[in-house]
VOPAGU-2260 file (C-alpha; in pm, 1 decimal, decimal comma):
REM VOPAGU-2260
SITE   aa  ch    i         X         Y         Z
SITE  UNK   A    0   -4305,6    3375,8    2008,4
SITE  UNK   A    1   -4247,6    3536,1    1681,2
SITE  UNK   A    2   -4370,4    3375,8    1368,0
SITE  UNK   A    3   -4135,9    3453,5    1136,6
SITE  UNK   A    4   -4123,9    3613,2     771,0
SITE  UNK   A    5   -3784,8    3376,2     665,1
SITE  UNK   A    6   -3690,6    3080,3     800,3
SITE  UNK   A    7   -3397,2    2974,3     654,0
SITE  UNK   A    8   -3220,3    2761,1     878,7
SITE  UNK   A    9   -3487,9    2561,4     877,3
SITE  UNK   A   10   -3559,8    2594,8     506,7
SITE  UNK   A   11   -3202,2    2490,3     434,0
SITE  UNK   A   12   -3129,2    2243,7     735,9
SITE  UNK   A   13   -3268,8    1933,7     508,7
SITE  UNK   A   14   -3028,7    1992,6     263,8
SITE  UNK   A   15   -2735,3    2017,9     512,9
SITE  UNK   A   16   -2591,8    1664,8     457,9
SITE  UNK   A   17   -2605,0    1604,5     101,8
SITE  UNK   A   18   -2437,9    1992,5     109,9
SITE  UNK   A   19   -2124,9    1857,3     314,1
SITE  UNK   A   20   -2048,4    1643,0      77,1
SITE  UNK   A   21   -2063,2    1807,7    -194,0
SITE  UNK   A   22   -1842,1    2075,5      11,5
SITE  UNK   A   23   -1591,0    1777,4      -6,5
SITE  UNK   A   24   -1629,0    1692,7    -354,4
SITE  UNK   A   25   -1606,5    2106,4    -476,5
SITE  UNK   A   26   -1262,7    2121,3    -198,9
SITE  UNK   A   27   -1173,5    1756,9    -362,1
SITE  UNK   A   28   -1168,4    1860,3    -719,5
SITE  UNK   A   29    -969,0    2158,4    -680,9
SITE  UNK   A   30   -1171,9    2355,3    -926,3
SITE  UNK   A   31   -1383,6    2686,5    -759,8
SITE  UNK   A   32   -1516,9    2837,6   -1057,0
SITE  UNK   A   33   -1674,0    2733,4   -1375,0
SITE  UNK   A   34   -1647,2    2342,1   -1313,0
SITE  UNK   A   35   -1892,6    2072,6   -1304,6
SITE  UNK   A   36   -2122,9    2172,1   -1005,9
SITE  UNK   A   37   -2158,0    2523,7   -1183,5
SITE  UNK   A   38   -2180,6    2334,6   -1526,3
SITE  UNK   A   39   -2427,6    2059,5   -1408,3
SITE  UNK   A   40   -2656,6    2338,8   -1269,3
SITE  UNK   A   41   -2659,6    2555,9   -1548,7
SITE  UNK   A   42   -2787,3    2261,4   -1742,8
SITE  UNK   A   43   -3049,0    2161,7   -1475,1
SITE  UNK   A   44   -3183,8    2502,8   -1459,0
SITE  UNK   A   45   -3217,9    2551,7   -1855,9
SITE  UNK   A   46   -3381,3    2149,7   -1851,7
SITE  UNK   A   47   -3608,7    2294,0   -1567,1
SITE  UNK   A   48   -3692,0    2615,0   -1744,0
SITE  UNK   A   49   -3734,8    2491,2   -2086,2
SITE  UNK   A   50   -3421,8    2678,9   -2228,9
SITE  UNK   A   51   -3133,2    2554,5   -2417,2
SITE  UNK   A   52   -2855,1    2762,4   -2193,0
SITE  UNK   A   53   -2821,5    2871,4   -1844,5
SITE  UNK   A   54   -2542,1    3093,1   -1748,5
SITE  UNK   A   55   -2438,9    3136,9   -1405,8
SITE  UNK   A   56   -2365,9    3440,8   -1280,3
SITE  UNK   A   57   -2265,0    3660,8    -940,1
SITE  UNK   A   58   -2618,6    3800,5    -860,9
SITE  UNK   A   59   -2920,4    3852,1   -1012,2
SITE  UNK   A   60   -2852,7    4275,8   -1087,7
SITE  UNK   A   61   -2560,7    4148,9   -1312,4
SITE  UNK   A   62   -2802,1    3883,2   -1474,9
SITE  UNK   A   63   -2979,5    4167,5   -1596,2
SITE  UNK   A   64   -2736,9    4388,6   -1656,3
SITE  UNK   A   65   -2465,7    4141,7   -1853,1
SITE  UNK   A   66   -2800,5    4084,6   -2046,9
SITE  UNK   A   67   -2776,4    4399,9   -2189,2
SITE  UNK   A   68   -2507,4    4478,2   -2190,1
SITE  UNK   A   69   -2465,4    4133,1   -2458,0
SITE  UNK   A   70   -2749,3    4307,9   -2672,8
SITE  UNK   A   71   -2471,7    4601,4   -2686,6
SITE  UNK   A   72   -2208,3    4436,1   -2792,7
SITE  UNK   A   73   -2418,8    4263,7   -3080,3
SITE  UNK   A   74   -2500,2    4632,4   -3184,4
SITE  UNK   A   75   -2868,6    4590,4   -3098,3
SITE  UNK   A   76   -2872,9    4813,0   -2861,1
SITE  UNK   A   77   -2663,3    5146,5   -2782,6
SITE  UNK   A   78   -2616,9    5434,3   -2560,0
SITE  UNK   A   79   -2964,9    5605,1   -2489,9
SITE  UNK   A   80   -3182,6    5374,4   -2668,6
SITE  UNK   A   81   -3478,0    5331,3   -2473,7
SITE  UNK   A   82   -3601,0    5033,8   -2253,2
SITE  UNK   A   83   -3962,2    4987,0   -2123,3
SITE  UNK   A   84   -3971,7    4868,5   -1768,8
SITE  UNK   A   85   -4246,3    4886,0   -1455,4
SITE  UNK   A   86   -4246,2    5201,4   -1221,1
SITE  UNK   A   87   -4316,7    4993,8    -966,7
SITE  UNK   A   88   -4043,4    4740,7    -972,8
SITE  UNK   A   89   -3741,5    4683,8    -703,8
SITE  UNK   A   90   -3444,7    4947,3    -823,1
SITE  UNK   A   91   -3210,9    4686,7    -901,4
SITE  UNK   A   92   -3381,7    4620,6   -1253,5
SITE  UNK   A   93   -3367,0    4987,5   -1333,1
SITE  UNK   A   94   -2974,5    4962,6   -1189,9
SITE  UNK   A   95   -2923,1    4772,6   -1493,5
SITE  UNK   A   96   -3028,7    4960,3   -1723,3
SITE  UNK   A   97   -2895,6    5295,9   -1618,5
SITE  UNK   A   98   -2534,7    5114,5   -1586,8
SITE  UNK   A   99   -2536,4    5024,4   -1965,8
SITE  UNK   A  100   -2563,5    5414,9   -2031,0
SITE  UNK   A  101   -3016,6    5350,8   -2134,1
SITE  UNK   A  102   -3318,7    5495,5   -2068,9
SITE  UNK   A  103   -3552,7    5385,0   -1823,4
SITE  UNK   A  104   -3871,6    5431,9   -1968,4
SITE  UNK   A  105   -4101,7    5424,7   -1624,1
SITE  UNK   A  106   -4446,1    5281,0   -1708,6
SITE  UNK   A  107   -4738,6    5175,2   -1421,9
SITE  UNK   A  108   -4857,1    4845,3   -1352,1
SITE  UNK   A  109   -5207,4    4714,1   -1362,3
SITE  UNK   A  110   -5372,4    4719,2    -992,0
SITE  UNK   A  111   -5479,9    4374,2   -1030,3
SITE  UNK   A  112   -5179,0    4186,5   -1082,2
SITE  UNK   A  113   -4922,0    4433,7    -973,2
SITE  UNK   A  114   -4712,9    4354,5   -1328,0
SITE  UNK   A  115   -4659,0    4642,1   -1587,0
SITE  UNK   A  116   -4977,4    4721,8   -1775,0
SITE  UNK   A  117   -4974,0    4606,2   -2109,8
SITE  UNK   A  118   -5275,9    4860,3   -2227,0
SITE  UNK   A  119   -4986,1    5112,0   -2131,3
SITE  UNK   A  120   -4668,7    5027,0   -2258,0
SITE  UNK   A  121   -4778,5    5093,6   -2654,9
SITE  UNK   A  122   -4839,3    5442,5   -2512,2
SITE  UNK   A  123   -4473,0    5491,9   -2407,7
SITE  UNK   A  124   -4329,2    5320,0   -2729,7
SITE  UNK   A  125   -4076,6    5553,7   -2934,0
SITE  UNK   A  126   -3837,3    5501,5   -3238,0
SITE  UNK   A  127   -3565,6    5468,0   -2961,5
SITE  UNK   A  128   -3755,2    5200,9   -2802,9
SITE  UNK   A  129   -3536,2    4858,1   -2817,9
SITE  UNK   A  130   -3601,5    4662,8   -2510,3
SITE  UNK   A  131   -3942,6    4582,1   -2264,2
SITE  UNK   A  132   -3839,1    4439,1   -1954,1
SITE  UNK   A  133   -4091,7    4259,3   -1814,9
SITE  UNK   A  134   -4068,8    4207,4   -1386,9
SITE  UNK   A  135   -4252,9    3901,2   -1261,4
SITE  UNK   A  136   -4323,1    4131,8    -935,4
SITE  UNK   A  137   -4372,8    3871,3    -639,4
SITE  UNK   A  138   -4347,5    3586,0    -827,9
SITE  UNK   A  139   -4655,0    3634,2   -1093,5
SITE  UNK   A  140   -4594,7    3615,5   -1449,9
SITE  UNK   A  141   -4647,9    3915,9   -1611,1
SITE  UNK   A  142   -4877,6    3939,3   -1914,8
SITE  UNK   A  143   -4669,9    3788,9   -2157,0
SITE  UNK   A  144   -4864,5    3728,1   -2441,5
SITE  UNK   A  145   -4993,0    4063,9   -2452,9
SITE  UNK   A  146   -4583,1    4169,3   -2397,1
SITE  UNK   A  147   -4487,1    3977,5   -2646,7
SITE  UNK   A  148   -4676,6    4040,9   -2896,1
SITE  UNK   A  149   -4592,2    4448,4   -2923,7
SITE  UNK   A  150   -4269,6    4339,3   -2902,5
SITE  UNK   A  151   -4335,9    4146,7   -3253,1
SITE  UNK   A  152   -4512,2    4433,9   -3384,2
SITE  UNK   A  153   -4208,4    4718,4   -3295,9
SITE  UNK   A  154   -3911,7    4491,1   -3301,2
SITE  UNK   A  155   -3808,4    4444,0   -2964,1
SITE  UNK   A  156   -3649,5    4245,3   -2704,6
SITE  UNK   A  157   -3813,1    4113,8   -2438,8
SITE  UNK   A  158   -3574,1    3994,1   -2103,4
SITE  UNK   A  159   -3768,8    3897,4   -1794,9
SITE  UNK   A  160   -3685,0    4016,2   -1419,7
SITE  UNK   A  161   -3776,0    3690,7   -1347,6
SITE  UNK   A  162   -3551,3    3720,5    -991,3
SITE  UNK   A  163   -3853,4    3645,7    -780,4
SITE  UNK   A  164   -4038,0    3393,8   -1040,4
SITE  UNK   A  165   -3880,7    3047,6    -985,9
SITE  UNK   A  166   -4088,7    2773,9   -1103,5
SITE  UNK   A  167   -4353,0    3006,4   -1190,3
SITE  UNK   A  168   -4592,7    2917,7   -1500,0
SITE  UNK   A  169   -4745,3    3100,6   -1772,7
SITE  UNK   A  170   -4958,2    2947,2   -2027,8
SITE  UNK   A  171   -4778,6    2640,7   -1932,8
SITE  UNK   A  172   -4409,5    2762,0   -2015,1
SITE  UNK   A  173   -4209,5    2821,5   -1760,8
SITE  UNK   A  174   -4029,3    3185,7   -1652,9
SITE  UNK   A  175   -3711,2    3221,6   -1767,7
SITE  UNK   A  176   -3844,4    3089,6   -2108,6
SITE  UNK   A  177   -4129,5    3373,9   -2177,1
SITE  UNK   A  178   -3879,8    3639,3   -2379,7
SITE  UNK   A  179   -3555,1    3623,0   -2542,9
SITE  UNK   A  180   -3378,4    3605,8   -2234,1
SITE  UNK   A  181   -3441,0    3537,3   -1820,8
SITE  UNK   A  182   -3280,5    3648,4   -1544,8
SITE  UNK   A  183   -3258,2    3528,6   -1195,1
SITE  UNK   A  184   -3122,1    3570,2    -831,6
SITE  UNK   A  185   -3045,8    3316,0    -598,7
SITE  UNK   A  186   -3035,2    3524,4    -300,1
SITE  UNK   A  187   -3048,2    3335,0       3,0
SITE  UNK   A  188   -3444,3    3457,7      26,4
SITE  UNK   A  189   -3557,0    3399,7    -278,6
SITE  UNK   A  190   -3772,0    3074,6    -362,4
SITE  UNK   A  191   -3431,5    2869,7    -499,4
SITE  UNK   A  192   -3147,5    3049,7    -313,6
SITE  UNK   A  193   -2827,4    2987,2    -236,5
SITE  UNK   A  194   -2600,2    3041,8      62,5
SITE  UNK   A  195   -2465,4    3395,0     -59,7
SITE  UNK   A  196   -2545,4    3560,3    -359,0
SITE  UNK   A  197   -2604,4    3386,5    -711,0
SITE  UNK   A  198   -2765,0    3449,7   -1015,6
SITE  UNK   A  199   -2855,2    3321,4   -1372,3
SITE  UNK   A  200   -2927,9    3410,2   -1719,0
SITE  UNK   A  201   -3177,0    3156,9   -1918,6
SITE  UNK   A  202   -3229,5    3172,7   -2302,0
SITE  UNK   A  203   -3282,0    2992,9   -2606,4
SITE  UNK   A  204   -3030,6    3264,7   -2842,5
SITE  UNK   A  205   -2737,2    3034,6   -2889,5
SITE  UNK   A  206   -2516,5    3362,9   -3004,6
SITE  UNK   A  207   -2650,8    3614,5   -2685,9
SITE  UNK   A  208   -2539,3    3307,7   -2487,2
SITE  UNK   A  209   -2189,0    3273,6   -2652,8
SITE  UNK   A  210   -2191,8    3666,2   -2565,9
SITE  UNK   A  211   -2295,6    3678,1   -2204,8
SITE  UNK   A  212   -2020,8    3348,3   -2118,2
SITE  UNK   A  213   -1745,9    3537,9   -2216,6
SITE  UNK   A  214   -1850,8    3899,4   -2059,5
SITE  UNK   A  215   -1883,5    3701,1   -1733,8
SITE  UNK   A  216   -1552,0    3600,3   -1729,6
SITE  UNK   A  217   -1348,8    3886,3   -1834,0
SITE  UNK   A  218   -1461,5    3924,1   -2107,6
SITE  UNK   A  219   -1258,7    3577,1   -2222,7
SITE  UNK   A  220   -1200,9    3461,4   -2619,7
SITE  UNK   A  221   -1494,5    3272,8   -2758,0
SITE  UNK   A  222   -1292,1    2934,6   -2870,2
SITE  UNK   A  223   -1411,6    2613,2   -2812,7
SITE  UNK   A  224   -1076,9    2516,4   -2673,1
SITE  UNK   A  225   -1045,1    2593,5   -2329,3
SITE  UNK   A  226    -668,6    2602,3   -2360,6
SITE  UNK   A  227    -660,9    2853,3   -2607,5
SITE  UNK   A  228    -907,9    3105,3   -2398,5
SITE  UNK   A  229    -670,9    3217,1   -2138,1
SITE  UNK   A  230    -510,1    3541,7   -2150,7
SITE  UNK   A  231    -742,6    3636,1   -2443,1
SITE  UNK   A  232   -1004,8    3892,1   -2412,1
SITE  UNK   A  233   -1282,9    3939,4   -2698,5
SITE  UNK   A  234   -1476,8    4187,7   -2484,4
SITE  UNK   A  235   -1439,5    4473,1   -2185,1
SITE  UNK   A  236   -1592,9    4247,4   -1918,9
SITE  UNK   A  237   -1659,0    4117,9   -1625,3
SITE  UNK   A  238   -1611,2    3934,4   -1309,2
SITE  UNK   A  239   -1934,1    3775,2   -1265,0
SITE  UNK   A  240   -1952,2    3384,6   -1173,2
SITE  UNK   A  241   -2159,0    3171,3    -987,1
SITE  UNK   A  242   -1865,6    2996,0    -770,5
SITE  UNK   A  243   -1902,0    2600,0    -774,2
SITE  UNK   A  244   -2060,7    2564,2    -388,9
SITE  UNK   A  245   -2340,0    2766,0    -466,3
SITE  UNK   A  246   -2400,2    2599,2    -764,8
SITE  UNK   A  247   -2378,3    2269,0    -587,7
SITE  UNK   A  248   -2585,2    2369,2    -302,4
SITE  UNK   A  249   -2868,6    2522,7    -618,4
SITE  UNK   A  250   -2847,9    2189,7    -741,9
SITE  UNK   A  251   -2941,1    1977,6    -422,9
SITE  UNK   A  252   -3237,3    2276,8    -369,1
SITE  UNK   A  253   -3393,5    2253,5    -739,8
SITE  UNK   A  254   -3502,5    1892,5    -700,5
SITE  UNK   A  255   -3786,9    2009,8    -475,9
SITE  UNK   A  256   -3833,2    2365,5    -630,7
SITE  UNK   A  257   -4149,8    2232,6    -766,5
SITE  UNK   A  258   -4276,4    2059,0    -419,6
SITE  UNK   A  259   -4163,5    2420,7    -259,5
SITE  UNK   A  260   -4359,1    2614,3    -506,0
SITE  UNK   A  261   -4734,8    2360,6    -492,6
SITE  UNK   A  262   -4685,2    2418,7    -104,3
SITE  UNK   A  263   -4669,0    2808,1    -169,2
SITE  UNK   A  264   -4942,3    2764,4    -410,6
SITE  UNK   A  265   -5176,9    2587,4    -135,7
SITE  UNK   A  266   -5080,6    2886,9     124,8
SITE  UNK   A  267   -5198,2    3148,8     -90,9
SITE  UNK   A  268   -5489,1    2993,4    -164,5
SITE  UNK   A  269   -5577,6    2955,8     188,2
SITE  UNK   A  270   -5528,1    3270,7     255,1
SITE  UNK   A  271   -5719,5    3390,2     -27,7
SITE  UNK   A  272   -6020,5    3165,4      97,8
SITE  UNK   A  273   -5995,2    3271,7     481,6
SITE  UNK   A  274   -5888,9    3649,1     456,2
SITE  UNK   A  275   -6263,2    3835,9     484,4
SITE  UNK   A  276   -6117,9    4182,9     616,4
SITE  UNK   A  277   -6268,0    4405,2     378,3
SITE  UNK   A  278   -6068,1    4698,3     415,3
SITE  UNK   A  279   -5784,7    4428,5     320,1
SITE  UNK   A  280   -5678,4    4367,7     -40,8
SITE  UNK   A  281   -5552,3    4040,0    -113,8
SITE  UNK   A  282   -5325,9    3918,0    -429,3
SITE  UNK   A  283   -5554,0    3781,1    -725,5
SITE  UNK   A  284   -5492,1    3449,3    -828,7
SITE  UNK   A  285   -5539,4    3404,7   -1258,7
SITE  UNK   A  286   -5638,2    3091,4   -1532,1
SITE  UNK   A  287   -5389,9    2984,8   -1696,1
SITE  UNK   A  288   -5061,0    3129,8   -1443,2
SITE  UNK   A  289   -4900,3    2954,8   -1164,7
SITE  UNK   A  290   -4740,7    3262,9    -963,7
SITE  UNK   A  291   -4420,0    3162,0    -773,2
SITE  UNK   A  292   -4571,0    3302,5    -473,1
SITE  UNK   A  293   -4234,9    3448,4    -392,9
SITE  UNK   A  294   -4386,6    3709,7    -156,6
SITE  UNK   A  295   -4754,1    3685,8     -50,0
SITE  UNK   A  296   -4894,6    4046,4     -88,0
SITE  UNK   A  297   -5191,8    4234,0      58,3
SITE  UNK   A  298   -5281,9    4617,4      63,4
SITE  UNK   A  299   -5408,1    4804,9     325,9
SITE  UNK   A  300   -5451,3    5219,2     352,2
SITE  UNK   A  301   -5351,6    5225,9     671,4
SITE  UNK   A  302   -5065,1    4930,4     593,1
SITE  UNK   A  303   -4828,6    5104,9     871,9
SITE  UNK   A  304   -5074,9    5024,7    1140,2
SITE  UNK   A  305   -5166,8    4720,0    1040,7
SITE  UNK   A  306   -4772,9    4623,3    1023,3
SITE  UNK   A  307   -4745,8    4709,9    1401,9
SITE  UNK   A  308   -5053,6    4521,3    1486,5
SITE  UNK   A  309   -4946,2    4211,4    1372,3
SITE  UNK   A  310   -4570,5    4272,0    1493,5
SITE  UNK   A  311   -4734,0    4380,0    1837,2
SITE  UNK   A  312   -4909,4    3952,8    1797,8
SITE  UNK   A  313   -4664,6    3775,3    1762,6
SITE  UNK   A  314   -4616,1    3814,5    1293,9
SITE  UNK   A  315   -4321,7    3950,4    1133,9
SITE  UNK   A  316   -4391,6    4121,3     848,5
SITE  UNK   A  317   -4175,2    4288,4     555,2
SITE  UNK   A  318   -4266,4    4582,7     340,6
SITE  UNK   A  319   -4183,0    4503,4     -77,4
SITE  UNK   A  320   -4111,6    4784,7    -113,1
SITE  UNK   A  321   -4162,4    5102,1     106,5
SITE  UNK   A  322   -4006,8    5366,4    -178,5
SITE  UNK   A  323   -4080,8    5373,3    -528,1
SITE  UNK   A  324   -3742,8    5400,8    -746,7
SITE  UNK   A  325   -3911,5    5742,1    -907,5
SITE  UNK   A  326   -3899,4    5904,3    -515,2
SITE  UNK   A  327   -3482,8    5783,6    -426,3
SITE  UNK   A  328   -3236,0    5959,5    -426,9
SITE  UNK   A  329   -3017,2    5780,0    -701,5
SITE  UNK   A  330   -3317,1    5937,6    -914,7
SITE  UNK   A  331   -3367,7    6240,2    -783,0
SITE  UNK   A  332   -3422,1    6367,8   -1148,3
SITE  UNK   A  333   -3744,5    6165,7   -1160,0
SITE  UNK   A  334   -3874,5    6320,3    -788,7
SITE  UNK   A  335   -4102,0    6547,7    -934,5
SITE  UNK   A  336   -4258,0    6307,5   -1135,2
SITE  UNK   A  337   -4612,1    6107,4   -1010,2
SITE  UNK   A  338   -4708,8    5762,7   -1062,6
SITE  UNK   A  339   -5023,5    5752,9    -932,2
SITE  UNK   A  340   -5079,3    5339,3    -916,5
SITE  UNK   A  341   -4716,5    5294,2    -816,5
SITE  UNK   A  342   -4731,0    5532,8    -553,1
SITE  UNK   A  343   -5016,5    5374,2    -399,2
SITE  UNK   A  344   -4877,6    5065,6    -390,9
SITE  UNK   A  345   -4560,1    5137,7    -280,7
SITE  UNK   A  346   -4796,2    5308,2       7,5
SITE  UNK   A  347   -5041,0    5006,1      93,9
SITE  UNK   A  348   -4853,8    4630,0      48,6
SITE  UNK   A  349   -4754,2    4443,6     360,1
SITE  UNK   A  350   -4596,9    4130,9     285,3
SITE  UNK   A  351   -4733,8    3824,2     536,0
SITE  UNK   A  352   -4518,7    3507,1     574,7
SITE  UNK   A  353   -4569,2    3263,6     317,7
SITE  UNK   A  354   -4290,1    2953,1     291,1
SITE  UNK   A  355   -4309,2    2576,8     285,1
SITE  UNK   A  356   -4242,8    2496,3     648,6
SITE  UNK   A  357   -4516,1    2766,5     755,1
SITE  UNK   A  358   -4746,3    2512,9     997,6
SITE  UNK   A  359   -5135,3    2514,4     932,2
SITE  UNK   A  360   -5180,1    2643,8    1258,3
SITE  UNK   A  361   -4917,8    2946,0    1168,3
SITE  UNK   A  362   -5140,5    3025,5     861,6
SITE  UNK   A  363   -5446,0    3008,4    1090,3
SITE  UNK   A  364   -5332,3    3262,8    1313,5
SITE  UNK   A  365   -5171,7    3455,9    1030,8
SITE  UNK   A  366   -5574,4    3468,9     908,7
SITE  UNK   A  367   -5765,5    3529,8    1223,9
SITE  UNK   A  368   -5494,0    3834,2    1267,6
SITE  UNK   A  369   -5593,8    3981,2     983,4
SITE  UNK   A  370   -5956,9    3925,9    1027,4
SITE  UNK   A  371   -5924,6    4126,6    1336,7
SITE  UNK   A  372   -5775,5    4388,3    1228,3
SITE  UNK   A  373   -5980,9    4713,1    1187,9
């Protein structure tokens, strides 16, 4: 019997009735896109975050990437300006920036936390420096006061990757409300997903909002009247929505995003109490920041072995992420380069399972695994 790393039928199974009917009422209304499950989310999610707009949009790359691409069209940013980001992050956020024609600016994280080393990014600041996007890698905050304050003192934006950091906490405000903008996914894995794919943008910039509405939808004429919208383009855009079942299904799964993410929080502190392997390297838990606890991380130097012991007992385990974006292909112009921290990283993390559901005697096993291990 295989314990294992998702479980989303389960996950999603006590949601299932309340989800049928609002299947009826989305079929019912007639309206697919843009309505009032899509509209009544969006405001949940900025009420949740602690921002004054949500926008809902197709999947958490074009979050980011409509971001940007909003900061273009206000003439804040252009073509080749710089922006800051991890080395060690998933590819999707440097996707995003590549596709609005900037610079990825590669910079390593900090071993401890696994988020982009502040100490480091003033290093790689440069007059074409406009943006640092910050990844809440596995659901951790990263060090946003340190962030955001050299983002004072050069003038720059700050978004947050925040696509695996729902409902986590820094300094008491939430993610999505740490820089001038947030962006999520709602993949189906992810600690508030949906039944497809599904994303968001949070922020408190009443224009960048106005922006990022209409280049979601075609790019669609900024007046208040609907009527007068259609047929009317202001901007080059695109087709990015968050259709009106996933919204309604995001809604029904945020009322116990905070239940979902003290459960994860309990996990990981078990684990970090009971895991005494000491060629293992568990995540470090901080004052002051509530991680998400999206993905439950440990290091090992022999990670591949340790992956195949606990497959060969019974644990499924992931790997977050096996290649760093500086060694693919789609950047083969950064292959030569070495990123010493990131590399290791990339070489050492196992994820273990870590979801509300996951029995005591799951985690217990999960630990005594591990403890074995040599």
């Amino acid at each position: 019997m295989m314990i294992p790393f998702y479980d989303l039928p389960s996950l999603n199974k006590r949601y299932l009735d309340d989800f049928l009917l609002s299947v009826k009422r989305v079929v019912g209304s007639g309206i697919h896109m843009i309505g009032d499950e899509t509209l009544n989310f969006e405001e949940q999610f900025a009420n949740y975050c602690g921002t004054q707009h949500c926008i809902g949009v197709a999947n958490g790359l074009d979050a980011l990437t409509l971001v940007l691409r909003a900061y273009k069209e206000l003439k804040i940013l252009k073509n080749g300006d710089e922006v800051i980001v991890p080395a060690n992050t998933y590819i999707a956020t440097i996707l995003a920036i590549s596709e609005n024609q900037l610079k990825p600016v590669l910079v390593e994280p900090n071993l401890s936390s696994y988020n982009i080393d502040p100490s480091r990014i003033e290093q790689a600041i440069t007059q074409k420096t406009k943006v640092i996007l910050a990844v809440h890698l596995y659901g951790l905050p990263a060090s946003m006061k340190e962030i955001n304050q050299l983002a004072k003192k050069y003038n720059l934006k700050v978004i947050e990757d925040a696509a695996q950091a729902h409902g986590a906490v820094y300094q008491g405000v939430k993610a999505g409300a740490l820089g001038d903008a947030g962006c999520f996914s709602f993949f189906p894995g992810k600690n508030l997903g949906a039944l497809g794919d599904g994303g968001a943008i949070t922020t408190s910039d009443n224009v960048l909002a106005d922006v990022i509405k209409s280049l979601r939808n075609y790019g669609e004429a900024r007046f208040k009247d609907l009527s007068k919208r259609k047929y009317k383009n202001d901007f080059k855009g695109k087709n990015s929505r968050l259709d009106e079942i996933q919204a309604a299904f995001l809604s029904l799964k945020l009322k116990n995003l905070e239940k979902d993410t003290i459960d994860r929080n309990e996990i990981a502190s078990f684990y970090n109490k009971e895991i005494n392997n000491q060629n293992i390297v568990t995540p470090n838990i901080f004052d002051q920041i509530r991680s998400a606890w999206h993905l439950y991380v440990v290091r090992h130097p022999h990670r591949d072995n340790l992956r195949l012991f606990l497959e060969k007992n019974g644990i499924h385990t992931l790997i977050h992420y096996p290649i760093p974006p500086h060694k693919q292909r789609a950047y083969e112009e950064w292959n030569d380069y070495t990123y010493p921290i990131t590399e290791l990283i990339h070489n050492e993390v196992l994820s273990i399972p870590l979801r509300p559901g996951l029995k005591k005697s799951e985690q217990e096993f999960i630990v005594q695994k591990l403890n074995e291990f040599s």
